[in-house]
C-alpha positions, 0 to 999 in steps of 0.5 A: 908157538901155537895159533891158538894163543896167537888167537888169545894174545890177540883177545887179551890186547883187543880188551886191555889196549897194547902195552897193558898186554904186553904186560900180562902176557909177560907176567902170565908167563913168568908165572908159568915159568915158576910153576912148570919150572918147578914140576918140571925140576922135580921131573928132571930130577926123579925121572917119574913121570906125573902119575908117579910124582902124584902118588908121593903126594896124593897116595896110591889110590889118591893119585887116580883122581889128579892124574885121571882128571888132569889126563882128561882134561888133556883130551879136551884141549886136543878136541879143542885145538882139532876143532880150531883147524876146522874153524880157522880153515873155514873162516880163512878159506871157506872150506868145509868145516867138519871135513876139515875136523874128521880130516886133521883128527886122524891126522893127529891120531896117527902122528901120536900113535907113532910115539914121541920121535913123532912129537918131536918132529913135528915140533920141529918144524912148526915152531920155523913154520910160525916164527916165518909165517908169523913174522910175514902177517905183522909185517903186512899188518903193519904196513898201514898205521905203523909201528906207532900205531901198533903202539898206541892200539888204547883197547877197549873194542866192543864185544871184548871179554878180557877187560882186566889184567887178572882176566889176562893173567888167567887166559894166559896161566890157562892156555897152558896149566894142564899140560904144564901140570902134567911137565913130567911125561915129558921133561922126566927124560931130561938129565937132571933138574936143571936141564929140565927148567931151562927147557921150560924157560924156551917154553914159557916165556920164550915161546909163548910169549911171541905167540901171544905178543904176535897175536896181539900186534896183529890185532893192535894193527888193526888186521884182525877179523872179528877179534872179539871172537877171533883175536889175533888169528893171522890166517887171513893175512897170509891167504889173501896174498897169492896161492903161493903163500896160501898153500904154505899157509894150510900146511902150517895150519895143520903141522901147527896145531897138530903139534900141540894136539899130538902132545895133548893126546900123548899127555892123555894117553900116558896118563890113562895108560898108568892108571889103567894098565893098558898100552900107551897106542891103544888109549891113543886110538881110543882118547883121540876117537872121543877128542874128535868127537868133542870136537866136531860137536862144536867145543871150539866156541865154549873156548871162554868158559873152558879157560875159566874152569882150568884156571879154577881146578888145575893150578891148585894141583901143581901148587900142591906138589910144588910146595911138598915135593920142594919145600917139605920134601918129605916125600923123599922119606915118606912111606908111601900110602894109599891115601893122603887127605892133606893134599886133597884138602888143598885142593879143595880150599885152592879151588874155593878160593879161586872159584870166589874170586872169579864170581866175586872178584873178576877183575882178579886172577882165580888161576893165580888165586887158586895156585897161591891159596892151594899152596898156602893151604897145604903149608898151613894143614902140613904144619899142623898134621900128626906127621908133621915132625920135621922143619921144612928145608931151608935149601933153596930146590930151583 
């Protein structure tokens, strides 16, 4: 339950009208559900974090470009949703916007540098802060037009970027496909596979959904400032009613996108901390300082082209492992290699596939396009592969 897809529920209703909004927030997280789900199944059952569960699939050499790449990409939502504090206070308050950045930046640092008893914490306490706070903006936004006229909001506004269902689909499937690829670093302390996918169940749609749906209202109430760029960012509301409310309003800007910034960086820096031997602490310190930079170089205003290129690349992953861990599952038997090509190939052809569609086919997904085609690629070069002596199971894994 984060602001920014507060701010991304509000641009895919501004663009599709309420109910067609509803209605890809709702299939965007039931996809969500399915892909996370099942990583997160392999996770609660193995144990292994992603760097691990990689290497089955991809080879120990091979897993170094997944894992590195996706405990990258990581690092660019923390400087993203870090520039976003500055953003929002800024446009909310008028406060110094760089002052704002550099100041949540060691903030965010220092919480994750403290280790995951620190994540869960502040989770703790943003996900009350949001459900009170966000409850209190739709109220206010609805005081004028009404629950109808919430209901009725057509769409369509002028400078909209989501005009389709598939564009929606996409911005909600990739507001969240990094770190829901990467489920394992945290949902690998669960105590089986079925824990696992009920926690991702409160995620997605539980959670998610009424941070995009909150957004949206607030926008289809007709509250929003500039929702094309803006969405359904409900900062505003709540601090223009009293100094009461806007005080509790900056704290919540900050504990609530540094909960989600904290479990970026964490993401990041258990990645590079596999992959590179190095302590977990030090590439905090280290991944937070380039995130901060990121952020206060301005990576907040390319929000629109970052979406497109996760929903390009990092589905196809996730859909790979799915389909050999679950469905295959000869990893369970497997040697373990250095190098495997198969996966690679997938990935490959599902981020074709997806990267087409977006040029060609806009109106479509390439978020969910990548992720089908990556896994059907990888079932069809597994069934014709030297190694491929053994039926898949017939035993439903989820």
């Amino acid at each position: 339950m984060i602001l920014t897809n507060a701010i991304f529920g509000g641009t895919i209703v501004y663009g599709l009208g309420f109910w067609r909004g509803m209605a890809a927030i709702l299939a965007g997280n039931l996809v969500l559900l399915a892909y996370v789900g099942a990583l997160s199944y392999i996770a609660g059952k193995t144990g292994k974090n992603f760097a691990l569960i990689a290497a089955e699939t991809f080879g120990r050499s091979g897993r170094l470009i997944p894992a590195g790449f996706l405990a990258t990409v990581v690092i660019g939502w923390f400087a993203f949703q870090t520039g976003l504090t500055g953003a929002t206070l800024n446009a909310a308050l008028g406060w110094n916007e760089t002052a704002m950045i550099a100041l949540a930046g060691v903030l965010y640092i220092a919480v994750t540098f403290i280790g995951i008893r620190a994540l869960t914490v502040i989770g703790l306490v943003a996900v009350p802060l949001f459900v009170v706070l966000g409850g209190i903006a739709v109220w206010f936004a609805a005081q004028e037009g009404g629950i109808s006229g919430i209901t009725s909001y057509g769409g369509g506004g002028a400078g909209a970027t989501v005009l389709s269902v598939g564009a929606a689909l996409t911005v909600v499937i990739a507001s969240f496909v990094d770190s829901g690829t990467m489920t394992a670093d945290f949902t690998r302390w669960s105590r089986s596979g079925r824990e696992a996918v009920i926690a991702t169940f409160t995620a997605f749609p539980v959670a998610n959904t009424v941070a995009l749906v909150v957004g949206g209202i607030i926008v289809a109430a007709g509250a929003a400032i500039n929702p094309a760029v803006n969405g359904g960012d409900f900062l505003s509301i709540l601090t223009s009613h009293g100094s009461v409310l806007t005080a509790i309003a900056v704290v919540f800007v900050f504990v609530n996108l540094g909960s989600v910034c904290t479990h970026c960086l964490y993401n990041g820096a258990v990645g590079w901390s596999q992959l590179t031997g190095s302590r977990m602490r030090v590439l905090t310190i280290v991944l937070g300082v380039i995130g901060v930079a990121a952020a206060l170089a301005g990576v907040w205003s390319h929000f629109a082209a970052w979406l497109n290129i996760l929903g390009i690349f990092v589905p196809p992953i996730g859909a790979v492992i799915i389909v050999d861990q679950l469905f295959w599952r000869r990893a369970q038997t497997r040697a373990l290699s250095t190098w495997r090509v198969q996966p690679f190939l997938a990935w490959v052809i599902g981020s074709a596939g997806a990267y087409a569609v977006h040029v060609w086919a806009p109106h479509l997904s390439e978020a969910l396009a990548g992720m089908l085609l990556g896994a059907v690629a990888y079932f069809l070069i597994e069934t014709v592969s030297p190694d491929s002596d053994r039926q898949p199971s017939a035993e439903v894994a989820v």
